[in-house]
C-alpha positions in Angstrom: -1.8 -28.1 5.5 -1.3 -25.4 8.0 1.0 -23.4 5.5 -2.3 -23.5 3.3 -5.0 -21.9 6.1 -2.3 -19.6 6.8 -2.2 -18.2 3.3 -5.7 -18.6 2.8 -6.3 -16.5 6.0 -3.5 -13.6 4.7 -5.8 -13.6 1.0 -9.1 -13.3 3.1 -7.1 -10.2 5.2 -5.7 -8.4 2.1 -9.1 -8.5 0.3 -10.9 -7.0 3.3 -8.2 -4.2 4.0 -8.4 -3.6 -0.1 -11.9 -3.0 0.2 -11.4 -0.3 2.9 -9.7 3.1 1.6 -10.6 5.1 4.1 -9.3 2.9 6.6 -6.1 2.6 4.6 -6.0 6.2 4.5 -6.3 6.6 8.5 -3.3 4.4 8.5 -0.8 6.9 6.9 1.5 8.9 8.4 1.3 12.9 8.1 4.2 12.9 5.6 2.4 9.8 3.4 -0.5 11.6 3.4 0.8 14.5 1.8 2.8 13.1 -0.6 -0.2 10.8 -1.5 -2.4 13.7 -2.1 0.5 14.9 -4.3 0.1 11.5 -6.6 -3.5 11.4 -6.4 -3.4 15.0 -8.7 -1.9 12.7 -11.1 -4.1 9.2 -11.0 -2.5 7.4 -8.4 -4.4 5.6 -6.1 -4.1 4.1 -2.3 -3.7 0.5 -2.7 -2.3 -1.3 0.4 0.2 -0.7 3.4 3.4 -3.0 3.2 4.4 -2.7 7.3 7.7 -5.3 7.5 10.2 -4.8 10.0 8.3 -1.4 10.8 8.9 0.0 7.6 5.7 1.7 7.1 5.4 1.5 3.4 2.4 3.0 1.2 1.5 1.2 -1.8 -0.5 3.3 -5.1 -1.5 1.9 -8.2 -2.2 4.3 -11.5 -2.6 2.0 -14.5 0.4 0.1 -14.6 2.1 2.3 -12.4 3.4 1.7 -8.7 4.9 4.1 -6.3 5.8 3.7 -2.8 5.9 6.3 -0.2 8.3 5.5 2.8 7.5 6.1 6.5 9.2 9.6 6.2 7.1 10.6 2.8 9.5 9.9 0.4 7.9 9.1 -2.7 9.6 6.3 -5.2 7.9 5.4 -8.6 10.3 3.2 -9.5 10.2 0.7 -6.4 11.7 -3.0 -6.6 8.2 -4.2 -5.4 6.3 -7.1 -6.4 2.4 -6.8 -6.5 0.9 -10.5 -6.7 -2.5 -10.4 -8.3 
Protein backbone atom coordinates (compact mmCIF):
# COMPACT_ATOMS: atom_id res chain seq x y z
CA UNK A 1 0.00 0.00 0.00
CA UNK A 2 2.61 2.48 0.73
CA UNK A 3 4.60 1.51 -2.49
CA UNK A 4 1.19 2.58 -4.20
CA UNK A 5 0.86 6.39 -2.43
CA UNK A 6 4.41 6.66 -3.10
CA UNK A 7 4.00 6.32 -6.86
CA UNK A 8 0.87 7.87 -6.93
CA UNK A 9 2.57 10.91 -5.20
CA UNK A 10 5.82 10.76 -7.88
CA UNK A 11 2.77 10.77 -11.07
CA UNK A 12 1.04 13.81 -9.24
CA UNK A 13 4.90 15.56 -9.04
CA UNK A 14 5.89 14.76 -12.66
CA UNK A 15 2.54 16.08 -14.09
CA UNK A 16 2.82 19.37 -12.17
CA UNK A 17 6.66 19.88 -13.07
CA UNK A 18 5.44 18.95 -16.90
CA UNK A 19 3.07 21.67 -16.76
CA UNK A 20 5.78 24.24 -15.80
CA UNK A 21 8.40 24.99 -18.72
CA UNK A 22 9.57 27.90 -17.56
CA UNK A 23 10.35 26.48 -14.30
CA UNK A 24 12.00 23.62 -16.10
CA UNK A 25 13.89 26.00 -17.95
CA UNK A 26 15.23 28.01 -14.70
CA UNK A 27 16.53 24.63 -13.69
CA UNK A 28 19.18 24.18 -16.40
CA UNK A 29 22.48 24.78 -16.29
CA UNK A 30 24.30 27.56 -18.55
CA UNK A 31 25.76 24.87 -20.82
CA UNK A 32 21.99 23.02 -21.06
CA UNK A 33 20.63 26.02 -21.84
CA UNK A 34 22.58 26.66 -24.77
CA UNK A 35 22.68 23.53 -26.19
CA UNK A 36 18.83 23.41 -25.63
CA UNK A 37 18.37 26.54 -27.55
CA UNK A 38 20.51 24.79 -30.14
CA UNK A 39 17.68 21.81 -30.44
CA UNK A 40 14.85 24.02 -30.08
CA UNK A 41 16.06 25.62 -33.87
CA UNK A 42 15.16 22.19 -34.87
CA UNK A 43 11.78 21.13 -32.89
CA UNK A 44 12.95 19.85 -29.81
CA UNK A 45 11.26 20.66 -26.87
CA UNK A 46 12.06 20.79 -22.79
CA UNK A 47 10.36 17.94 -21.34
CA UNK A 48 11.65 16.97 -17.89
CA UNK A 49 14.90 16.93 -15.71
CA UNK A 50 16.11 13.33 -14.86
CA UNK A 51 18.54 14.54 -11.48
CA UNK A 52 19.82 10.76 -10.12
CA UNK A 53 22.89 10.48 -8.35
CA UNK A 54 23.47 14.33 -9.35
CA UNK A 55 23.56 13.72 -12.81
CA UNK A 56 21.70 16.76 -13.94
CA UNK A 57 20.18 15.38 -17.00
CA UNK A 58 17.76 17.39 -19.51
CA UNK A 59 15.17 15.57 -21.23
CA UNK A 60 13.52 17.04 -25.01
CA UNK A 61 11.00 15.50 -26.98
CA UNK A 62 10.52 16.33 -30.96
CA UNK A 63 8.01 13.91 -32.44
CA UNK A 64 9.37 10.70 -31.60
CA UNK A 65 12.61 12.02 -30.98
CA UNK A 66 14.57 12.15 -27.52
CA UNK A 67 17.86 13.83 -26.64
CA UNK A 68 19.53 14.33 -23.50
CA UNK A 69 21.81 17.03 -22.58
CA UNK A 70 24.24 16.16 -19.71
CA UNK A 71 25.22 18.40 -16.79
CA UNK A 72 28.29 19.73 -18.83
CA UNK A 73 25.92 20.44 -22.13
CA UNK A 74 26.62 17.53 -24.02
CA UNK A 75 23.96 16.79 -26.23
CA UNK A 76 23.02 12.90 -27.08
CA UNK A 77 20.03 12.02 -29.45
CA UNK A 78 20.54 8.66 -29.26
CA UNK A 79 20.19 8.19 -25.32
CA UNK A 80 19.42 4.59 -23.67
CA UNK A 81 16.44 6.35 -21.89
CA UNK A 82 13.15 5.14 -21.25
CA UNK A 83 10.11 7.68 -21.26
CA UNK A 84 7.03 6.02 -19.49
CA UNK A 85 3.84 7.49 -20.80
Amino acid sequence: MAAAMQREDLLERRQEVLGDTDKLWESLTLAQKFAASSLAQFGYKLSFIRDVHDTHVAVLSCNDNIAVISKGGEINTHPKIKIRL
